[in-house]
N, C-alpha and C positions, 0 to 999 in steps of 0.2 A: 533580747536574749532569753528571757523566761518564757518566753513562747514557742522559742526553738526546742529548750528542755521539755518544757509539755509535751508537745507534738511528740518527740525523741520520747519520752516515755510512756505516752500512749500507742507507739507502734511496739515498743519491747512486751507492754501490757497485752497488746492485743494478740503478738507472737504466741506468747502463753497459754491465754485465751482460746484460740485458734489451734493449739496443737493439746488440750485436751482429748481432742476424740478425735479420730481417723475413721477412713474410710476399709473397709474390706470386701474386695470385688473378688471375683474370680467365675470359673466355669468347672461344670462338674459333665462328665464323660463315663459312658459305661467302658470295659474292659475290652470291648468290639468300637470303641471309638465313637460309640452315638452322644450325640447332646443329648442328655435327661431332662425332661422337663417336669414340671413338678416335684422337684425335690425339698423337702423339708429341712430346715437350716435352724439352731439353731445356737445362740453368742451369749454365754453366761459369764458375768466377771461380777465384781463385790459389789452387791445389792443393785445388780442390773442384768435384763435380762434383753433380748430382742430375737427376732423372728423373720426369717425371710424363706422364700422359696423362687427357685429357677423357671425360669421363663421362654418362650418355644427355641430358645438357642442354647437353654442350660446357665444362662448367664443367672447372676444372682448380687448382691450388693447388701450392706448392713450400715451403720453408721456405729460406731462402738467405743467406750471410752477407753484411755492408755490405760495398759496393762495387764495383767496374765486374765489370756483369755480359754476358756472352756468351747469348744467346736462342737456341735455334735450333727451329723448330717443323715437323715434315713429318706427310703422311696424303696417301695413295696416292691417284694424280688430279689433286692440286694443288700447284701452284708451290710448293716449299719455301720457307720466309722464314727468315733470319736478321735480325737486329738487336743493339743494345746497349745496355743502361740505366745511368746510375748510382743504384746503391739506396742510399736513403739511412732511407726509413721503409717500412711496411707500402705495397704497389702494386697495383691494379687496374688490369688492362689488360682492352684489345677487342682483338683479333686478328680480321681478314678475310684468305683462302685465297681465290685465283684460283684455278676449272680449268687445268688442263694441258689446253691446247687446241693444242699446238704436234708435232702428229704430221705431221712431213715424210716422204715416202718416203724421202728419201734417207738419213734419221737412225732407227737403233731407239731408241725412247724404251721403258725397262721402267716397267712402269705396275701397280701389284698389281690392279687392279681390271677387269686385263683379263685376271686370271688366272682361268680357269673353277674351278680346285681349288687351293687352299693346305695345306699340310702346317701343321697345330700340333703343338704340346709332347703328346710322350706316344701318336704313333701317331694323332692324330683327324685331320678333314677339312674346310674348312670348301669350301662351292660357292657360286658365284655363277651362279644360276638363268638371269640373262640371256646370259651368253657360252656357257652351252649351247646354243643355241636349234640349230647346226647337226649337236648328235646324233642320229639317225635315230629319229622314233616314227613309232606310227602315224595318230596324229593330229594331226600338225606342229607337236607343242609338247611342252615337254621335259617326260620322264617321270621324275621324281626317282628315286621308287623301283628303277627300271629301272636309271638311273645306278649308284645305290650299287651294284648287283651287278655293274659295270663294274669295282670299284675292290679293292684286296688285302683275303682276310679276306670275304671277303660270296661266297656259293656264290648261283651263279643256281636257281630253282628250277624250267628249263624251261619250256616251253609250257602253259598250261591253271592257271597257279598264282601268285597275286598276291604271295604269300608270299616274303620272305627271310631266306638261312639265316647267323648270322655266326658265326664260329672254331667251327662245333663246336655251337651251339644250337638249339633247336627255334625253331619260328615264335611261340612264342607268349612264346618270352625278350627281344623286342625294343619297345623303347618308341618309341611316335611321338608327340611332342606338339605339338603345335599352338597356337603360343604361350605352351607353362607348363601348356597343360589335355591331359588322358590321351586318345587314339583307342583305340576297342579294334576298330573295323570296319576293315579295312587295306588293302580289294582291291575294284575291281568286278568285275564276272564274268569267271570264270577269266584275270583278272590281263592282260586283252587292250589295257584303258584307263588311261590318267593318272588316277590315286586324287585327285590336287591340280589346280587350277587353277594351275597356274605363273606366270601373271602379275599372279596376288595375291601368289605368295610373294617376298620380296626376296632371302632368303639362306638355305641351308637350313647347318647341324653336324653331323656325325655323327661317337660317339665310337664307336668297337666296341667296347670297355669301360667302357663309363657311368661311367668316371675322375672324376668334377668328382662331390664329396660331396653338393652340392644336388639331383643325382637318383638316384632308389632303384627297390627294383620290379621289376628287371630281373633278368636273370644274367648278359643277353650289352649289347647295343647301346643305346643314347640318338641317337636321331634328332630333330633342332631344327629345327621348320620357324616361321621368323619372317615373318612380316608386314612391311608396309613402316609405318612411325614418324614418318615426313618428313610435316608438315602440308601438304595439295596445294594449293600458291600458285595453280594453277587448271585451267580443264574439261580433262578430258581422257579421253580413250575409245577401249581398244584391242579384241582381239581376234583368232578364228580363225574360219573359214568350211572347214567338210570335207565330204568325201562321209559319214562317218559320224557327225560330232558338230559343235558349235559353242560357241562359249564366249565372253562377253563381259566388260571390267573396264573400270570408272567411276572415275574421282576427282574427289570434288567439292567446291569452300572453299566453304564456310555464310559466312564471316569470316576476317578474317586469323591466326584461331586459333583455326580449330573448322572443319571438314572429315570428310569420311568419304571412303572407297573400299568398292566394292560390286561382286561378280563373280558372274558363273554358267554353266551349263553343261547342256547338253540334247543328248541324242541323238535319231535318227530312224532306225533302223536296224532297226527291225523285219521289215521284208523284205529287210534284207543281210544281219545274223548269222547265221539260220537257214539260210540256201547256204553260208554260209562253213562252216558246221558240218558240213553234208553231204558235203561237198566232201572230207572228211578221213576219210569214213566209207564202202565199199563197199558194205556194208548198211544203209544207209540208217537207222542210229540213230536219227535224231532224225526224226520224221515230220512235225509243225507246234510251230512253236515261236516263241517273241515275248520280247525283250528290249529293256527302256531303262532307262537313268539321267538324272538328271537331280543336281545338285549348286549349293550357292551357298557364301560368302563375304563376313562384312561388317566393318567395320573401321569406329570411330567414334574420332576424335583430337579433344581441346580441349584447348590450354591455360590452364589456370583459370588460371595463374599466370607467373610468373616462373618460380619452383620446385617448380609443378607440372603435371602431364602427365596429365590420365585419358582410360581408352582402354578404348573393347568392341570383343571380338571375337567373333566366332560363324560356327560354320561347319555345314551340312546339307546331307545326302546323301540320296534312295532311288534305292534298285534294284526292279526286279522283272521275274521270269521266269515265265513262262507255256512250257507244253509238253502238247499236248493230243496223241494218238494214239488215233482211234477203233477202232484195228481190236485194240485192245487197252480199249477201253472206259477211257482212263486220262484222268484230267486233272491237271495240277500245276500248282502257284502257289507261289514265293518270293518272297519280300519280306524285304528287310533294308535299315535305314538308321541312320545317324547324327544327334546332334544336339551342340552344347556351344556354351556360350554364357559369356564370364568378362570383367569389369569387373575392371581395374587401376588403381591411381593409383599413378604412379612420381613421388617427391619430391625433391630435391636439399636436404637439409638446413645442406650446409655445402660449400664446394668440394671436403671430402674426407671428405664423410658422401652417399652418397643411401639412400633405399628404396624398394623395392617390395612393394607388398600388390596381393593379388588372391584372388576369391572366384571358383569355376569349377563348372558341372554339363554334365557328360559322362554321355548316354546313346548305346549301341548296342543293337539288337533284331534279332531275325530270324523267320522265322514260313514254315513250311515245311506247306502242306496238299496231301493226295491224295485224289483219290477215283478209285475204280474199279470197275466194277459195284456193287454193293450195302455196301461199304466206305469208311469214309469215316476218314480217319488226319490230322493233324493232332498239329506238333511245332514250339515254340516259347520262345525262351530272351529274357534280356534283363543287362544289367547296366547299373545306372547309379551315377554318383559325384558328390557334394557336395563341394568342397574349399575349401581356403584357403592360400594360400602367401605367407610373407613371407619377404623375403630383404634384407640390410644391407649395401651394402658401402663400405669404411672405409680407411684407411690411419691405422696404428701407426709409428711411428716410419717413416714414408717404408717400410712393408710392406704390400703389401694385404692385407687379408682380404676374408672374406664369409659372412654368420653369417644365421641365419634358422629359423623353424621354419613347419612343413605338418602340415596334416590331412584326412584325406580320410574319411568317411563310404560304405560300399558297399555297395550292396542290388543282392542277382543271383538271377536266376533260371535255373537252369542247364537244365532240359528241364520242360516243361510238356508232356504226352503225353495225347492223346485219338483215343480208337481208339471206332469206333461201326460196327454195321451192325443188319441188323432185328434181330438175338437179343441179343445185351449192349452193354454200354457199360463200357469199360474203361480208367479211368481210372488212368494210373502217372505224376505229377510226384515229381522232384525236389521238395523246400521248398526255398521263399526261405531266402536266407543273409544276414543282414548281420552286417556286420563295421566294427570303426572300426581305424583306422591314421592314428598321430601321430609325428611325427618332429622332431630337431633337429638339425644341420648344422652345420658349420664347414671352413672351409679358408683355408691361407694360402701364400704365395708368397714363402717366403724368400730370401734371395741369400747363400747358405752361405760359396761365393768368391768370386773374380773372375771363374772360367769354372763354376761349378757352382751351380744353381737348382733351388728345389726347390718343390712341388704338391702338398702334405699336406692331407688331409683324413678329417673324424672326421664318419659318419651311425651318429643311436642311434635305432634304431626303435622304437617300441611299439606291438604289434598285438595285438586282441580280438574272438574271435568266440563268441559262445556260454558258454561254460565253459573254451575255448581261447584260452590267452594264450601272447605272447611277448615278450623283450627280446633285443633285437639289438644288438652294437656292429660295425659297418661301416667297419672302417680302406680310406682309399685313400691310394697314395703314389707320384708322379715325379718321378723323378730327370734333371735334364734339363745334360749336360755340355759346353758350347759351347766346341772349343780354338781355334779359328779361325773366316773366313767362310766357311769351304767344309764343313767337316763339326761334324755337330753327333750326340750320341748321348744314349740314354735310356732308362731301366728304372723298370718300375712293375709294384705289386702292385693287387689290388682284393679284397676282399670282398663280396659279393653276397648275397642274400635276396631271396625273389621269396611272394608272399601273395596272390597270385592268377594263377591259370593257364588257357591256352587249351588245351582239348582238340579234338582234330583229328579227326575221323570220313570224311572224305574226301581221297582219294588227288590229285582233282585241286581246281580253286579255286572250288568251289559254297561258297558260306558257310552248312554247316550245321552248321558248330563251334560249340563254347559254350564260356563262363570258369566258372570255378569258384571259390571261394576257401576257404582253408586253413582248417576247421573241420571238427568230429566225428571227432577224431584226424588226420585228414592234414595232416600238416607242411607247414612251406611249404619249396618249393625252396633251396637255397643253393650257390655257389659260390668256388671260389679260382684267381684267375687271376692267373700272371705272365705278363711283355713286355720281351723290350727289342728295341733296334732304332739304328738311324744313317739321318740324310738326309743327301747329297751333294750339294753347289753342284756340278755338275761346271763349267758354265761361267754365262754370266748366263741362257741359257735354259733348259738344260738342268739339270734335278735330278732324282735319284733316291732312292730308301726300300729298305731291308734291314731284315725286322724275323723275332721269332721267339715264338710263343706259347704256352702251356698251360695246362689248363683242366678242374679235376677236380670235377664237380657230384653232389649227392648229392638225394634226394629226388624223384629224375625221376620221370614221370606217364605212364603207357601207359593207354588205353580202349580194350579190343580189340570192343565192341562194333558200331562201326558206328553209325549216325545215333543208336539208341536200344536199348534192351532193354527192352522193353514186355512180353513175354511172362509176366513173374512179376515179384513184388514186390519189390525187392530195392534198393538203397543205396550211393550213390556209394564208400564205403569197402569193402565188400565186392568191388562192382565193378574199382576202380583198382587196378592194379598198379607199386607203388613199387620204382624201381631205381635204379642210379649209373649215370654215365658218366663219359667224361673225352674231351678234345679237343687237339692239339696240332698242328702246321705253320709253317711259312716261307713268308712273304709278301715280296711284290718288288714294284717300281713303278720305271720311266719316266718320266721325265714333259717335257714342251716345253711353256714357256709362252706366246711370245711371237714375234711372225713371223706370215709367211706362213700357215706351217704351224705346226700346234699337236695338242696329243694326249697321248694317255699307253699307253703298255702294262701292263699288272697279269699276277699268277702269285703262285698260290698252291698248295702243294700240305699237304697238312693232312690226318689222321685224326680219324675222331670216333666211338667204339664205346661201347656201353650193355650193362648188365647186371641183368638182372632173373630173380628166383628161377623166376618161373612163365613165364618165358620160353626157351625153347634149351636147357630142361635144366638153369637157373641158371649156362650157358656166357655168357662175352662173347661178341658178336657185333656187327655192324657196324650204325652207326646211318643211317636209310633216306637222309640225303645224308650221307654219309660218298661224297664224293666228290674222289679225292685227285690229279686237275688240275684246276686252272680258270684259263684264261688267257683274256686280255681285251686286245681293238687296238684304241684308238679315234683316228680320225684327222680333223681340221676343217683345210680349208685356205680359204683364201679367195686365190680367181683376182684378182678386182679390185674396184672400188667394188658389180658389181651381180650377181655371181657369188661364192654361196660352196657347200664340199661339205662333205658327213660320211661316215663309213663307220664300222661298229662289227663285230668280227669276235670272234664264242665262238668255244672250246671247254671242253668240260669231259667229265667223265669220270660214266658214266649213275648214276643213285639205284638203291638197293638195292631187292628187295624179295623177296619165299616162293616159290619155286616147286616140287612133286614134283619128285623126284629118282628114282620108281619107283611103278610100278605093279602089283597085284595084283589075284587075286580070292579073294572069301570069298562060298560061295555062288552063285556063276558070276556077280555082282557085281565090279564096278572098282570098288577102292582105293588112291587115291594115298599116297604117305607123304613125307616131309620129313625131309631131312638135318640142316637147320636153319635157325633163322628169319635172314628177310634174305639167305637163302645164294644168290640170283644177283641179277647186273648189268644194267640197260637198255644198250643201244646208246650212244657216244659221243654228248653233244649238240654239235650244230655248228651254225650260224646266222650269216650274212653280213646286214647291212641297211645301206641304202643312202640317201642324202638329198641335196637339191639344193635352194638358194632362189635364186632370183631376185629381186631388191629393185627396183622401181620408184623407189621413194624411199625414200632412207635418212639421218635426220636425227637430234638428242638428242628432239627433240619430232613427229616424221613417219616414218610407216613405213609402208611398204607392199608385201608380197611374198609371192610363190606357192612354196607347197614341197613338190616330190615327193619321197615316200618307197616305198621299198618293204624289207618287212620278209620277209626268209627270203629273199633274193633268189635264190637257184639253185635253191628249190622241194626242199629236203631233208625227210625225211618223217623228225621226230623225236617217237618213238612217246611219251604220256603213258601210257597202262597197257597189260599184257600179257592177252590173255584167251586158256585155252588150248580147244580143240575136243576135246574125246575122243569116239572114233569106237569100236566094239565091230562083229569082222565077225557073219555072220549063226550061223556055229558058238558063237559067244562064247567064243573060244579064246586071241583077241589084241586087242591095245587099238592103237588108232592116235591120238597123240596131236600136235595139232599146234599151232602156236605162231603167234598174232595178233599184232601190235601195231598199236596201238590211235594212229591219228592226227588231232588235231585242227583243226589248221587248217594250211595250208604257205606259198606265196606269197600276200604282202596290199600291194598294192600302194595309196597314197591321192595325194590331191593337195589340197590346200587355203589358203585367203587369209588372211594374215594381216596386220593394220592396227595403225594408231594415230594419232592425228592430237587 
């Protein structure tokens, strides 16, 4: 009997026990019926406080003790709400957010979502695509890529080159993914166009330290270009109208739960590029020549569910270049494009459970033929990727985490080479390579103190190629220490592995590069980078960044070949030349959010040298941007409702490259010779551009406005290569050697409409 009462009074005890603290779930919803995601939550009652935020369904969840509870709910745009409950059992609430629709002139409302760039934890960036539109491009729509080298940490790469360089990395240590799936195409011709449609993208991230555990791959950067998510409640159709390009985007509801958005993009320029190109050339380089791209964008949303969300995205590119010159008997044809295509379904399991699963195929190609009198050469590479990624993320004791594992399958084809005329046929490829790559992830977001927060994360690689295997553990760690609202500071490590690499064979942005990956004894890349750094509230609009980096890589990849080595038999490992580097510098940032006037200034000044045995003598030497100013002014004002400007002003200091340092003869023959590689400088780069829209109408749902740009506006002539002339007189006594630089395009002035309605 006294064991019954025990039992009996340890279930009443435990009733008690058990009905201290309740649950409180619910969903928060804009006023147009969107889920909110990121919504700030938070639950104050006596001498307790807690913290949640909504997740890509809006869902949200708290754990709370009984009793009169404080609510208070904000996300940037919308009227903050406060309220008060008394809790008495487990609670489900709706929460509806009004727009912040109350912008008086005569009142500054700060509003984060009219912030073109945000500062996150740990040095990254996040951009809002649309409050750039008044950065100067050249074809009146924001150039993301272009951006990022606007901002600290990211070296511009000049004129002629779609390419960017970040703390200290080559072009091919930087990831671009495109909603979770890999780009390995990164540029249209020589880097003059928008690589993205911008008005398919919502939001782009970029870490310069691939920090966040769920991405690998890299050494240097993780760039997030996200799509828009929001189901399109209905028609809608925007757009650009230019003298060189045009580009259109669709949204369209099928139902009140199933819609797509669909974008693309065309050029017509084949009798504008080829003047533009001349234009930059006194001898007339380029004789007839023909360029266009064309690009698309599609985007499929349904919600099957309550708690679930499935969504295709796919995105396709070609290029191609044509360059005929008869009086050289030449013809040329490039071709390179894009594809990738990946089905996700993101789930809400639990107000403090979701996931995401997704299956992804990423192809890029390029295909490079000549013919010329009686020769015909032809060179052509390709890589494509199978994947799968899943990713969990959860709160433990009111800590998040987010756990998941990927796999990617990779079949490349590095140079495919055929060489023909009447006598032989000479056939030299590379072999296909495949390789698999599997990983597993974690990271969590502990809150150590009251002012100190921490970004720990553990990637363990596993990769195979061949008879070549590896196991990676990939620690990342920030340290994030907030003592006040004005300054906040923060230090972080990264470990890096990189198992597939872009080799670069041209100087400027022709894509005749090819990837490679780490098999037949070539290692894969790896790195170690520290960071710390401070942002300054200095006042409500005004903030600035201090930060400081280093960056010591081993396994670097030099192909001194040039497009191919066809002439004899011979093998990517005998070919490549394996070396270190290392990277370090101080970066700065300005920045004004909000006003009139808005903008940011960036500076960075930074080293980045490489060392390689059969390079220099086995000497370090300076790596080709090892370029140690780069300062950056961008400036948007907006005059009134139907005037707004931009200006964006370089500089930076020129890319390295070889030049003789003396000349001889041997045999009454000129021979140059070399002091050492890399051993001079280009010319300072400097570039003013310039922008102006005009709005007809400008509403949340109508637009319509003309935007002149002009790009290099004072016509400075910033040389892409050096070509030198050696002159021998008629004794062959002395050499006269002179110095070209090589100009590709200088002032570009456009004008073009852009809509929505």
């Amino acid at each position: 009997m006294s064991k019954i009462i025990t039992f009996f009074c340890f279930l009443c005890f435990s009733g008690i026990f058990a009905q201290s603290k309740a649950i409180i779930s619910g969903n928060v919803k804009s006023s147009e019926n969107e889920n909110l995601i990121g919504v700030s939550l938070s639950f104050t009652a006596k001498d307790f406080q807690n913290f949640s935020s909504t997740d890509a369904f809006g869902n949200f969840s708290g754990t709370i003790p009984l009793g009169h509870i404080k609510i208070k709910v904000n996300q940037s745009g919308y009227i903050p709400k406060d309220f008060e409950i008394d809790l008495k059992k487990d609670t489900l609430l709706s929460i509806i957010l009004e727009k912040d629709i109350s912008l008086l002139k005569e009142v500054i409302i700060e509003n984060d979502k009219k912030k073109a760039i945000k500062n996150l934890s740990g040095g990254k960036l996040s951009f809002n695509v649309k409050e750039l539109s008044a950065v100067p491009s050249i074809l009146g729509t924001t150039d993301i890529l272009k951006i990022l080298q606007l901002t600290p940490g990211v070296q511009n790469s000049g004129d002629a080159n779609g390419y960017f360089y970040v703390r200290g990395g080559d072009p091919g240590h930087n990831a671009i993914l495109y909603n979770n799936t890999p780009i390995y195409g990164m540029s249209h011709l020589l880097g003059i166009f928008p690589f993205y449609n911008a008005d398919h993208i919502k939001d782009v991230e970029f870490d310069k330290s691939s920090s966040n555990a769920k991405y690998g791959g890299r050494l240097s950067s993780t760039t997030l270009l996200n799509s828009n998510k929001k189901l399109p409640s209905e028609f809608s159709i925007q757009g650009n109208v230019g003298i060189l390009a045009s580009q259109v985007s669709v949204a369209v509801p099928l139902s009140s739960k199933t819609g797509f958005y669909i974008s693309g993009r065309k050029t017509y320029i084949d009798e504008i590029v080829g003047p533009i190109m001349k234009s930059g050339s006194k001898n007339n380089d380029v004789k007839d020549m023909k360029y266009g791209f064309s690009d698309g964008n599609f985007t499929f949303l349904s919600q099957l569910s309550k708690s679930n969300l499935f969504v295709v995205d796919a995105f396709v590119s070609g290029d191609e270049l044509k360059v005929r010159d008869e009086n050289l008997a030449l013809r040329t044809s490039l071709k390179w494009s894009n594809f990738t295509v990946s089905p996700s379904l993101i789930t809400a399991i639990s107000p403090k459970v979701s996931m995401s699963n997704a299956v992804y195929f990423s192809q890029y190609s390029n295909d490079l033929s000549m013919e010329q009198a009686t020769i015909q050469f032809n060179v052509s590479s390709y890589v494509k990727d199978f994947g799968f990624t899943n990713s969990v993320r959860y709160f433990f004791k009111n800590i998040p985490f987010e756990s998941g594992f990927q796999y990617a399958y990779h079949n490349l084809q590095p140079q495919k080479v055929n060489v023909e005329n009447f006598r032989t046929i000479n056939n030299n490829s590379q072999d296909i390579i495949n390789a698999s790559e599997a990983a597993v992830f974690t990271s969590i977001k502990p809150k150590i103190m009251e002012n100190l927060t921490a970004d720990l994360g553990l990637r363990i690689n596993y990769y195979a190629s061949g008879a070549d295997s590896y196991l990676h553990f990939q620690p990342r760690a920030i340290l994030n220490y907030v003592p006040n609202e004005k300054y906040s500071f923060y230090a972080s490590y990264n470990k890096q592995y990189q198992y597939l690499s872009l080799i670069t064979t041209s100087s400027v942005g022709i894509p005749t590069d090819f990837w490679i990956a780490s098999s037949d004894g070539i290692e894969p890349q790896s790195s170690n980078e520290f960071s710390i750094g401070s942002n300054q509230n200095i006042t409500r609009n005004w903030t600035s960044s201090l930060g400081g980096f280093y960056r010591s890589m081993k396994n670097l990849l030099e192909y001194p070949y040039g497009i191919t080595q066809f002439n004899e038999i011979t093998t990517f490992k005998n070919d490549l030349y394996v070396g270190k580097g290392k990277a370090y510098g101080l970066e700065m940032m300005l920045k004004k959010s909000n006003g009139k006037f808005s903008g940011w200034l960036s500076y960075t000044l930074s080293w980045s040298d490489r060392n390689f045995d059969e390079l220099n003598n086995g000497k370090t030497y300076f790596a080709k941007y090892d370029r140690r100013h780069n300062l950056s002014l961008v400036g948007m004002y907006d005059l009134n409702s139907k005037w707004n400007f931009g200006i964006t002003q370089l500089f930076s200091s020129g890319n390295r490259f070889t030049m003789p340092t003396s000349w001889y003869f041997i045999n009454n023959n000129p021979v140059k010779e070399y002091s050492g590689y890399n051993n001079a400088q280009m010319p300072n780069y400097i570039r003013t551009d310039i922008a102006a829209n005009y709005y007809f109408i400008k509403t949340a749902k109508k637009e319509s406005a003309l935007n002149f740009s002009i790009y290099n506006t004072f016509n400075i002539a910033n040389p892409i290569y050096v070509v030198l002339d050696v002159k021998v007189n008629e004794n062959k006594d002395k050499v006269v050697v002179t110095q070209k630089e090589k100009v590709l395009y200088r002032i570009l002035p456009s004008v073009s409409w852009r809509f929505k309605f």
